[in-house]
FIGU-627693 format. One record per residue (C-alpha): residue in three letters; x negated, y negated, z negated. Coordinates in steps of 0.25 Angstrom, whole numbers, plus 5000, padded with zeros to 4 digits. Last residue first. Layout:
AlaXYZ;...
END
This chain:
Unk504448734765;Unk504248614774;Unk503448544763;Unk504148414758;Unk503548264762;Unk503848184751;Unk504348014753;Unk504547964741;Unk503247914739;Unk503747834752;Unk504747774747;Unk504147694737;Unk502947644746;Unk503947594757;Unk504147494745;Unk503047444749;Unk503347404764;Unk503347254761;Unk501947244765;Unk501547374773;Unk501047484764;Unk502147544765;Unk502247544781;Unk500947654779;Unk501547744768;Unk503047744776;Unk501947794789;Unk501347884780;Unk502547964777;Unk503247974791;Unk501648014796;Unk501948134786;Unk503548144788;Unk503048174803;Unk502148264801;Unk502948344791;Unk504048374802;Unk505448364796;Unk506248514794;Unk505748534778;Unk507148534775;Unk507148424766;Unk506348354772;Unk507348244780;Unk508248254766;Unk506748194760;Unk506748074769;Unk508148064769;Unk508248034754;Unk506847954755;Unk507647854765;Unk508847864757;Unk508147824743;Unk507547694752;Unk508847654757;Unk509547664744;Unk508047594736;Unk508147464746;Unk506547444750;Unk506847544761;Unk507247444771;Unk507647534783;Unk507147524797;Unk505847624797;Unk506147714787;Unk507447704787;Unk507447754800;Unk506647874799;Unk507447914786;Unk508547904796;Unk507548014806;Unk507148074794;Unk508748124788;Unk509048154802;Unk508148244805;Unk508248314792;Unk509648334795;Unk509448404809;Unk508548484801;Unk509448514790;Unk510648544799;Unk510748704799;Unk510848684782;Unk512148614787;Unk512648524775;Unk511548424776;Unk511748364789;Unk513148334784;Unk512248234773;Unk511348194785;Unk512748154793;Unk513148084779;Unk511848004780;Unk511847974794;Unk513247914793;Unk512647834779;Unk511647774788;Unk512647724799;Unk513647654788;Unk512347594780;Unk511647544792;Unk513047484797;Unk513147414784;Unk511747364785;Unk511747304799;Unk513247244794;Unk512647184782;Unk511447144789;Unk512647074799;Unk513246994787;Unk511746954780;Unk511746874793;Unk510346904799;Unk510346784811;Unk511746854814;Unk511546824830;Unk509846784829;Unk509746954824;Unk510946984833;Unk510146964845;Unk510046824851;Unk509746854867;Unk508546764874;Unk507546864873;Unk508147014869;Unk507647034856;Unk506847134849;Unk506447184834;Unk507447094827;Unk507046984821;Unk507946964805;Unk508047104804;Unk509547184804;Unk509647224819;Unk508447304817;Unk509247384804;Unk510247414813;Unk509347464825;Unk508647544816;Unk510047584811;Unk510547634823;Unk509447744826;Unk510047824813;Unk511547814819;Unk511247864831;Unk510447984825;Unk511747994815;Unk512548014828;Unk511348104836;Unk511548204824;Unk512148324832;Unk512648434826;Unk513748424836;Unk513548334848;Unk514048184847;Unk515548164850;Unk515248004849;Unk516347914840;Unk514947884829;Unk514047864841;Unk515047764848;Unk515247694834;Unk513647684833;Unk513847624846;Unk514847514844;Unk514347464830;Unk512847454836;Unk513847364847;Unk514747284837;Unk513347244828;Unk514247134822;Unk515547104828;Unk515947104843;Unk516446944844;Unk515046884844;Unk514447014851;Unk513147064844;Unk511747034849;Unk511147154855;Unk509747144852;Unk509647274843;Unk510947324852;Unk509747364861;Unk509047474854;Unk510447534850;Unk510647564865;Unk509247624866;Unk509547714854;Unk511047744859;Unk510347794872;Unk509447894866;Unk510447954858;Unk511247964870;Unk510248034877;Unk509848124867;Unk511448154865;Unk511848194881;Unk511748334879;Unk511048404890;Unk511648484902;Unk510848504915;Unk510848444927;Unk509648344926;Unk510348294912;Unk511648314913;Unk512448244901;Unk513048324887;Unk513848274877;Unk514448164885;Unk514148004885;Unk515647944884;Unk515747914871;Unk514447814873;Unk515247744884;Unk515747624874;Unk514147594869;Unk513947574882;Unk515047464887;Unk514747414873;Unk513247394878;Unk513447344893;Unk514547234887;Unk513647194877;Unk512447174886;Unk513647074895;Unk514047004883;Unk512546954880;Unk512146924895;Unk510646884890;Unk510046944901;Unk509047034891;Unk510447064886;Unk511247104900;Unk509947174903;Unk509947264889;Unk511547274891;Unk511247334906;Unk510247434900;Unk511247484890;Unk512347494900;Unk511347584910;Unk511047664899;Unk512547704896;Unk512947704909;Unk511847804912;Unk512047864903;Unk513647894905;Unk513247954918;Unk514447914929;Unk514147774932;Unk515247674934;Unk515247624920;Unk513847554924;Unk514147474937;Unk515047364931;Unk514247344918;Unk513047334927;Unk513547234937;Unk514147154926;Unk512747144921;Unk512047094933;Unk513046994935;Unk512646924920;Unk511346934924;Unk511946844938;Unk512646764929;Unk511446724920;Unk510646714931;Unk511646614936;Unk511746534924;Unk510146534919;Unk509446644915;Unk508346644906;Unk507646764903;Unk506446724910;Unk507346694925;Unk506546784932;Unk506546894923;Unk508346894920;Unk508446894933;Unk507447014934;Unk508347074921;Unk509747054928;Unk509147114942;Unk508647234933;Unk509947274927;Unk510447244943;Unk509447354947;Unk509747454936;Unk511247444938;Unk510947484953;Unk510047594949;Unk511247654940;Unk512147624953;Unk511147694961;Unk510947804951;Unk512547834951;Unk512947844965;Unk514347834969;Unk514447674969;Unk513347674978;Unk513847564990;Unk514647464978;Unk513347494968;Unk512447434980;Unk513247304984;Unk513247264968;Unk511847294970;Unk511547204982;Unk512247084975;Unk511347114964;Unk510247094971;Unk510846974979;Unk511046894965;Unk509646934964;Unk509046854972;Unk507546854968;Unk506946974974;Unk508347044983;Unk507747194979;Unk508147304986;Unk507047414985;Unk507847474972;Unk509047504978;Unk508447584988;Unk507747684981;Unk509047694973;Unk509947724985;Unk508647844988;Unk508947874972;Unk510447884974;Unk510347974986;Unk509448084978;Unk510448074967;Unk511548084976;Unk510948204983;Unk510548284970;Unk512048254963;Unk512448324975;Unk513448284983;Unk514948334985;Unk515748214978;Unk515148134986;Unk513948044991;Unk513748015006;Unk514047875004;Unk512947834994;Unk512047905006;Unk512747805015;Unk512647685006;Unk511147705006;Unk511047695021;Unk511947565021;Unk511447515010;Unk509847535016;Unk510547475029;Unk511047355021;Unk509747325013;Unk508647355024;Unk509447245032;Unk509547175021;Unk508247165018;Unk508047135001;Unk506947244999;Unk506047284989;Unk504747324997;Unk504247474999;Unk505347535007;Unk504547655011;Unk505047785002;Unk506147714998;Unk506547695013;Unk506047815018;Unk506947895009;Unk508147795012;Unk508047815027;Unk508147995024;Unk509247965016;Unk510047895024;Unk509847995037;Unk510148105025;Unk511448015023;Unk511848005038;Unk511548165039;Unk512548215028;Unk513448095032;Unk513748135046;Unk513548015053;Unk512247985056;Unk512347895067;Unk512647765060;Unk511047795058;Unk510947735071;Unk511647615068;Unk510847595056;Unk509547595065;Unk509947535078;Unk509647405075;Unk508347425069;Unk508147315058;Unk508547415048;Unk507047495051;Unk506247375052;Unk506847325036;Unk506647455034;Unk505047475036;Unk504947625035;Unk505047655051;Unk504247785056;Unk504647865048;Unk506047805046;Unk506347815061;Unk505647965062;Unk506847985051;Unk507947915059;Unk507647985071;Unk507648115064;Unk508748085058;Unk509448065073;Unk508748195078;Unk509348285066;Unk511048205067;Unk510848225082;Unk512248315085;Unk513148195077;Unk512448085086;Unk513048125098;Unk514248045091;Unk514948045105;Unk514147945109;Unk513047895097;Unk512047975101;Unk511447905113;Unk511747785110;Unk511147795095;Unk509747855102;Unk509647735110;Unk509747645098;Unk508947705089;Unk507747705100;Unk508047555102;Unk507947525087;Unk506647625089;Unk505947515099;Unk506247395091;Unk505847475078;Unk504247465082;Unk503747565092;Unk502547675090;Unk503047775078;Unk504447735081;Unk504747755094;Unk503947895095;Unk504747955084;Unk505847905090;Unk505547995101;Unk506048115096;Unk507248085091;Unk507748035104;Unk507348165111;Unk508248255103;Unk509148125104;Unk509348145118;Unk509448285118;Unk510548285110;Unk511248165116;Unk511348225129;Unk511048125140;Unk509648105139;Unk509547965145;Unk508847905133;Unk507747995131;Unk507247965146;Unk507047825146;Unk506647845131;Unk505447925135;Unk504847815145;Unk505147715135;Unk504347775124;Unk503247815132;Unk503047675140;Unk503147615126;Unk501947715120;Unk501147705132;Unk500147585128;Unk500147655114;Unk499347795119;Unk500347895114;Unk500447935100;Unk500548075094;Unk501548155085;Unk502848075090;Unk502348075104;Unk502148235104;Unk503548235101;Unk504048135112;Unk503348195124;Unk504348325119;Unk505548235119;Unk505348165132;Unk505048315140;Unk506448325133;Unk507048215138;Unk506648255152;Unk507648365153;Unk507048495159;Unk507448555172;Unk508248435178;Unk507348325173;Unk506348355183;Unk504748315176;Unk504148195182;Unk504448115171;Unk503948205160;Unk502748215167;Unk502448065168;Unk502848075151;Unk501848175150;Unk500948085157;Unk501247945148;Unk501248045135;Unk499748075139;Unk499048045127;Unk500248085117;Unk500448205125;Unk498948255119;Unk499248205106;Unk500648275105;Unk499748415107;Unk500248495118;Unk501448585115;Unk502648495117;Unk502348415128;Unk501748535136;Unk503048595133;Unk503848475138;Unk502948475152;Unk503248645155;Unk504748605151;Unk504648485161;Unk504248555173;Unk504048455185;Unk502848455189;Unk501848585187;Unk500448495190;Unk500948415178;Unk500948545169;Unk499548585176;Unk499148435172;Unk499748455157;Unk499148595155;Unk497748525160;Unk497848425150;Unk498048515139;Unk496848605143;Unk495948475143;Unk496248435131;Unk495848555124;Unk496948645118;Unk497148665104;Unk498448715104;Unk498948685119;Unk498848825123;Unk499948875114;Unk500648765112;Unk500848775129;Unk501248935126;Unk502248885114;Unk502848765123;Unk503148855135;Unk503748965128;Unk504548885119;Unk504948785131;Unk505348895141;Unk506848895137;Unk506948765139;Unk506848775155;Unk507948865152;Unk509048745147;Unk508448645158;Unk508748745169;Unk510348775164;Unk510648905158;Unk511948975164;Unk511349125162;Unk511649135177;Unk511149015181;Unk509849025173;Unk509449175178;Unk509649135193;Unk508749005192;Unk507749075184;Unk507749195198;Unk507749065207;Unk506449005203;Unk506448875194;Unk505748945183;Unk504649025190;Unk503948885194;Unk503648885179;Unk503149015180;Unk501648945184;Unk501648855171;Unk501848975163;Unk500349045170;Unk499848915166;Unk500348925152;Unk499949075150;Unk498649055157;Unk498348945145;Unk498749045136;Unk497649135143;Unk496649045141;Unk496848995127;Unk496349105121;Unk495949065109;Unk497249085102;Unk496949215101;Unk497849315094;Unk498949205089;Unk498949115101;Unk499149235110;Unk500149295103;Unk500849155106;Unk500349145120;Unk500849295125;Unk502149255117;Unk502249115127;Unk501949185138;Unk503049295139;Unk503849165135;Unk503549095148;Unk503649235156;Unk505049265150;Unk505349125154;Unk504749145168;Unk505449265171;Unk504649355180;Unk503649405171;Unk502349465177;Unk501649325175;Unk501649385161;Unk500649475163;Unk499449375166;Unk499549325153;Unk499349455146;Unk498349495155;Unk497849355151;Unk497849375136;Unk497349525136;Unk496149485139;Unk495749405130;Unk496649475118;Unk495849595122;Unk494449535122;Unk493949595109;Unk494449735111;Unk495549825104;Unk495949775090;Unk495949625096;Unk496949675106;Unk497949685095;Unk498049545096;Unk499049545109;Unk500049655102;Unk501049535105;Unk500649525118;Unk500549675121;Unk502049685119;Unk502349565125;Unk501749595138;Unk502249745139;Unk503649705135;Unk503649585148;Unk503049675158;Unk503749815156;Unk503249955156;Unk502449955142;Unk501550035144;Unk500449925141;Unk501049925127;Unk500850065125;Unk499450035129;Unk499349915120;Unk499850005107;Unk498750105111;Unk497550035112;Unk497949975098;Unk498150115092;Unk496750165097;Unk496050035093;Unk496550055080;Unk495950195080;Unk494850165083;Unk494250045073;Unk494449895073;Unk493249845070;Unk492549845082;Unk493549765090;Unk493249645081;Unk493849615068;Unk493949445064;Unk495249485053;Unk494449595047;Unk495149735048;Unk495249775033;Unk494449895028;Unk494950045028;Unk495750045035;Unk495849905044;Unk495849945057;Unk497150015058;Unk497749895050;Unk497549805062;Unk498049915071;Unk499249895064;Unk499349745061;Unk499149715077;Unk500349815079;Unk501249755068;Unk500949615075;Unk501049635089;Unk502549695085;Unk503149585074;Unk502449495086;Unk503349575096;Unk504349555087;Unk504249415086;Unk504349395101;Unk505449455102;Unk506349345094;Unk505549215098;Unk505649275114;Unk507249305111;Unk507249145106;Unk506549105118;Unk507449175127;Unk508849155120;Unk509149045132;Unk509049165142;Unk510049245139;Unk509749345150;Unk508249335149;Unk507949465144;Unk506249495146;Unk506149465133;Unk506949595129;Unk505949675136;Unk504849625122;Unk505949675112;Unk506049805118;Unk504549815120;Unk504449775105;Unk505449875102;Unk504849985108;Unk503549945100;Unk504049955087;Unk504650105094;Unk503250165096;Unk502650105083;Unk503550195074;Unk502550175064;Unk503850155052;Unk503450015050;Unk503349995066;Unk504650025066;Unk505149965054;Unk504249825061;Unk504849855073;Unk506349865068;Unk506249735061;Unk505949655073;Unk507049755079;Unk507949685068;Unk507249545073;Unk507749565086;Unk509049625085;Unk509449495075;Unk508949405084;Unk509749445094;Unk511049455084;Unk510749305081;Unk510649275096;Unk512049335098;Unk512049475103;Unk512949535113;Unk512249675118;Unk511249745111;Unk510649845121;Unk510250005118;Unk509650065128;Unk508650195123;Unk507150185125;Unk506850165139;Unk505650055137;Unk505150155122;Unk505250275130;Unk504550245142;Unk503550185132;Unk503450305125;Unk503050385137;Unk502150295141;Unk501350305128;Unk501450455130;Unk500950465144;Unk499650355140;Unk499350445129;Unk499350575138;Unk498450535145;Unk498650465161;Unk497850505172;Unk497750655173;Unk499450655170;Unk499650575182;Unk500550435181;Unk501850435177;Unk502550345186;Unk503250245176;Unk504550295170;Unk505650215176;Unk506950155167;Unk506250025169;Unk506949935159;Unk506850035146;Unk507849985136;Unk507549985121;Unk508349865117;Unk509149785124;Unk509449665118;Unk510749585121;Unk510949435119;Unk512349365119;Unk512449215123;Unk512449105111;Unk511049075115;Unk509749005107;Unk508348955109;Unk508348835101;Unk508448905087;Unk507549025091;Unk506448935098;Unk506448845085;Unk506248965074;Unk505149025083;Unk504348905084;Unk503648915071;Unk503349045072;Unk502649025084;Unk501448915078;Unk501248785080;Unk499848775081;Unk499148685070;Unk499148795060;Unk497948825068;Unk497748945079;Unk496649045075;Unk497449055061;Unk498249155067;Unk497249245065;Unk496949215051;Unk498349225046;Unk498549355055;Unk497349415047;Unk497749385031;Unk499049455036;Unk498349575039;Unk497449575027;Unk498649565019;Unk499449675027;Unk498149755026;Unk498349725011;Unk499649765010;Unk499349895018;Unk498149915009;Unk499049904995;Unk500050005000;
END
């Protein structure tokens, strides 16, 4: 087991080193393949007949003295393998074709598996005749894809065998000479090309040998050599010039994988192909096309695989000199425009580039009747959109091709040929020349909406426009640009066209911009991805749209007049209305508006300013309740009260602030975070302790009562369905009375310039400490008697502990533990915290020493006092 896989190994190892005698930079078969089956199709009915012998005639047999008895026997079998029994499958659609073909694809391989190598090579000779059937013909080049895989299935397995037989007990190394393959090897080899040169007729006997080609390395150095031109030479044999082209094209693709170095006879193979050209307007092609109904132009395509692959072929790393000659022959030949679009195809685009001025003489001179000119245009256009032509003849180019492009009739072909030399238009002319482009290509597809079967060619005119064009203010200035996109009218395609122009535009748009021709087409296209949106989309795909919308709301800017910014954002939330991020990112931008005013002005708004502030608010307050996530209100209402204040609109920051503190019921259990289920609670925690942070400089409302807001919320967070066994209530209540007892000092520890807080309001009123305190008192007894429920469940003690240090914490640093009832609960919580030995020792440590170190502070003695009550208890 182990030595067949590692001969597989070793054989594998060998192919990759082979084929690496051509570079990556030949296109190789495989990659064809696909294309020629798509293009190549029929709805008519196929057949194979398998194992049918053609000439029913036994060869005169020769005298016993001259012929051995090996030769008898290998004709015999022969005999039997072209007369085998008839059995023809009638009736087959394409995919039913395909289907036969790959299952005696599979059949070969069992065969050979099995070492029934007599019938493996019955099938490949019946697979071989079968591409002497041209009955249907437009299947031809897909039939030749098909076959031709098994004979390389075929060529493969028999080069692997006698491979194998040299290679017991030591591997065969990949540069072997003759004089290493042993006898016996050479014997089987011998005998697999003699029963091949059996074989009666022409076409199975040249495709079988061809694709055994690199066995001939086992028998003598020159075989490949020689073998080439007999080869070649054979297929002048075959009567129909298609079957001959393609004949040609497989002897050059095995030729290109055994020995690519042999040009010689793959340039035969071309000159000999330029000679059956005459063969194609004979009478007998005529007779076969009338009655198959297929027009000329329609068969001169069938050629261009086989063409194009033999002139790849000999064009890979050709000299100069060889190409040039190809072209003169080509030229010599007159008049054959599928010979002249091959060329243009499989030559190098740099060498077409040069000589576009001739190709395109050839082009002229070519009769339009056997292949369309427009065509010929397409080809030439695809090499000039990987190379350059000489400048001087870039205008003469592009008008000589146009004249032709824009009388093709059929809008298919002419945008097949449109599309292609765009690309030309815009790498080497300014946006006059493509307007013009844009706007012949709309007059063409707009009859008869012609435009609906183009949707592929018209992006990719839009996206070779975009790579081409990243200045936008250029780009809307086309005329023709927004009209043509008008074309796009299936929305799935209009909104990936939009897409696709917003990518490049966030990607290049470097400048903010106030353009209003970029502004109102950017609308336009953004209000066209808004529009797309239902109730079907995914969450993914308004995400992603929202964020290209974004990209471009943040590149308009209108500098100093910012009347017309927020103009342009009261326009913008009327066309997104339905996505959420860019109605957040619009409130951001008008939030920012009010605080750049606010920066150019040094904080001191006059009248209109002061309206315009004012305006920026509204906008706010209007836009907020008509988002759907309930934190994003909430956050969005806080920001807009800390702007409204910095902006000195007093009833305009209350306003934001009661309208939040009135939603907090409204904040669920549990919210989606990245699409999964979490509880809302650390979130909202964390929003009440920012909001509490603000109303420090929140001065109270005149008719509202004192402290009405820190009221408000702590009622909100008293009336809340918090979770169960949850302490964020009382964790509410413990962050409220720092701000309580900041509210209290005679400065408080920040302002907002140019706004009185309460601390200049009440001027320290004995009346509103005593409210200050009262509150304290009121919250501090709530955490109390939560501590004291705490207390009851023994499964709670940690949870109490918690919240025993984390007031003790506060105390600690807000209180004023000179009075004794404060200072007695301060060591009471301290030691409830311990009790259960759950609070980490390193931090009471450091909590110890810093008390010791704010007691030595002046006026911090009697810290000195509560402290040496403080005692650390073991954990046991």
């Amino acid at each position: 087991m182990s030595h067949s896989a590692s001969t597989g190994d070793l054989g594998r190892k060998r192919r990759e080193k082979e084929e690496e005698a051509v570079g990556p930079d030949f296109e190789p078969w495989s990659s064809k393949r696909g294309e020629i089956l798509a293009r190549f199709t029929t709805t008519e009915k196929l057949s194979i007949n398998l194992f049918m012998g053609s000439d029913k005639g036994k060869a005169p047999s020769p005298g016993s003295s001259a012929v051995s008895e090996k030769v008898r026997t290998r004709l015999e079998e022969l005999d039997d393998l072209e007369e085998g029994s008839q059995r023809e499958l009638l009736n087959l659609s394409q995919q039913d074709y395909a289907n036969r073909i790959e299952e005696l694809n599979q059949s070969l391989k069992e065969a050979w598996a099995s070492d029934q190598k007599v019938k493996a090579l019955k099938i490949v000779i019946q697979c071989s005749k079968l591409l002497s059937d041209t009955s249907v013909i437009q299947f031809y080049p897909s039939k030749f894809v098909l076959i031709t895989d098994i004979l390389d299935t075929f060529g493969q397995l028999v080069y692997d065998r006698i491979w194998t037989m040299c290679s017991d007990p030591r591997p065969l190394p990949d540069s072997f000479t003759v004089e290493d393959v042993n006898d016996t090897a050479k014997e089987t080899c011998l005998n697999w090309f003699f029963k091949i040169a059996s074989i009666r007729e022409l076409l199975p006997r040249l495709y079988v040998e061809a694709a055994i080609l690199k066995c001939n390395r086992f028998l003598n150095k020159s075989g490949i050599q020689e073998t080439l031109p007999r080869l070649t030479a054979m297929i002048r044999g075959i009567g129909d010039p298609l079957v001959a082209a393609y004949a040609r094209a497989y002897l050059c693709r095995v030729g290109m994988e055994v020995a690519p170095h042999l040009k010689d006879s793959l340039n035969r193979n071309f000159f000999d192909l330029l000679g059956t050209f005459r063969q194609i307007s004979g009478e007998s092609v005529r007779n076969q096309l009338v009655l198959q109904r297929v027009e000329v132009p329609e068969y001169l395509t069938l050629y261009s695989p086989a063409i194009s692959w033999i002139l790849q072929c000999i064009a890979y790393r050709a000299p100069e000199p060889l190409l040039t000659e190809m072209m003169e022959r080509c030229k010599k030949l007159g008049n054959n425009a599928l010979l002249l679009n091959s060329v243009m195809r499989a030559f190098r685009p740099e060498f077409v580039a040069i000589r576009a001025t001739d190709f395109i003489g050839m082009i002229k001179d070519c009769d339009e009747a056997g292949f369309p000119k427009h065509l010929l245009f397409g080809s030439l256009g695809r090499s000039l959109a990987c190379a350059d032509p000489p400048e001087s003849e870039r205008l003469t180019i592009l008008n000589e091709a146009w004249k032709v492009v824009t009388k093709v009739r059929s809008p298919q072909d002419y945008i097949n040929c449109a599309e292609i030399w765009v690309e030309f238009t815009c790498r080497h002319f300014t946006k006059r020349e493509v307007n013009t482009v844009l706007a012949d290509i709309i007059k063409h597809m707009t009859p008869d909406r012609a435009f609906e079967d183009a949707y592929p060619q018209l992006q990719s005119v839009i996206r070779k426009i975009l790579t081409y064009f990243h200045d936008f203010s250029i780009l809307f200035s086309m005329e023709r640009f927004l009209p043509f996109l008008d074309m796009f009218q299936k929305d799935s395609v209009r909104v990936e066209v939009c897409r696709s122009i917003m990518e490049v535009f966030i990607k290049h748009q470097v400048e903010l911009t106030r353009d209003p021709v970029i502004l109102n087409a950017m609308l336009h296209i953004c209000k066209t991805m808004h529009d797309s949106v239902n109730a079907l989309t995914l969450e993914d795909e308004k995400r992603s749209l929202a964020l290209l919308i974004i990209g471009f709301i943040r590149m308009v800017s209108f500098g100093r007049d910012f009347e017309q910014q927020l103009s342009f954002c009261v326009e913008a939330r009327a066309t997104f209305c339905n996505l959420e991020p860019v109605l957040v990112q619009l409130i951001h931008t008008v939030n920012q508006l009010a605080m750049e005013t606010r920066r150019v002005m040094g904080g001191n708004h006059s009248r209109k300013t002061a309206a315009f502030v004012r305006a920026c608010a509204a906008y706010s307050f209007i836009t907020i309740p008509s988002l759907s996530s309930i934190f994003s209100r909430l956050s969005l209402y806080l920001l807009s009260g800390q702007v409204a204040l910095a902006n000195q609109c007093l009833s305009q920051a209350d306003a934001f602030l009661k309208a939040a503190v009135s939603i907090l019921p409204e904040v669920p259990r549990s919210i989606s975070v990245e699409g999964k289920l979490r509880s809302s609670e650390s979130f909202l925690l964390d929003f009440i302790n920012n909001f509490l942070a603000t109303l420090l400089v929140v001065p109270d409302h005149p008719e509202h009562g004192v402290l009405y807001l820190v009221r408000g919320l702590l009622n909100m967070v008293q009336d809340y369905t918090w979770e169960d066994n949850s302490d964020a209530k009382v964790r509410v209540y413990i962050s409220a009375l720092p701000l309580l007892a900041a509210m209290s000092q005679e400065t408080y520890l920040y302002s907002v310039p140019k706004v009185d807080s309460n601390e200049t309001l009440y001027g320290g009123d004995p009346k509103f400490l005593s409210e200050i305190n009262k509150l304290c008192e009121t919250l501090i007894g709530q955490i109390l008697d939560h501590l004291k429920a705490l207390g009851r469940d023994e499964q709670s003690t940690r949870r109490q502990g918690a919240v025993a240090f984390s007031l003790f914490g506060v105390l600690l640093a807000h209180g004023d533990l000179r009075n004794n009832k404060l200072s007695q609960l301060a060591v009471n919580l301290w030691n409830l915290s311990h009790k259960h030995g759950y609070c980490e020792t390193r931090i009471s440590v450091r909590t110890l020493e810093s008390i010791k170190q704010q007691a030595q502070q002046p006026n911090m003695t009697h810290l000195s006092d509560t402290v040496q009550r403080l005692t650390l208890q073991s954990r046991t």
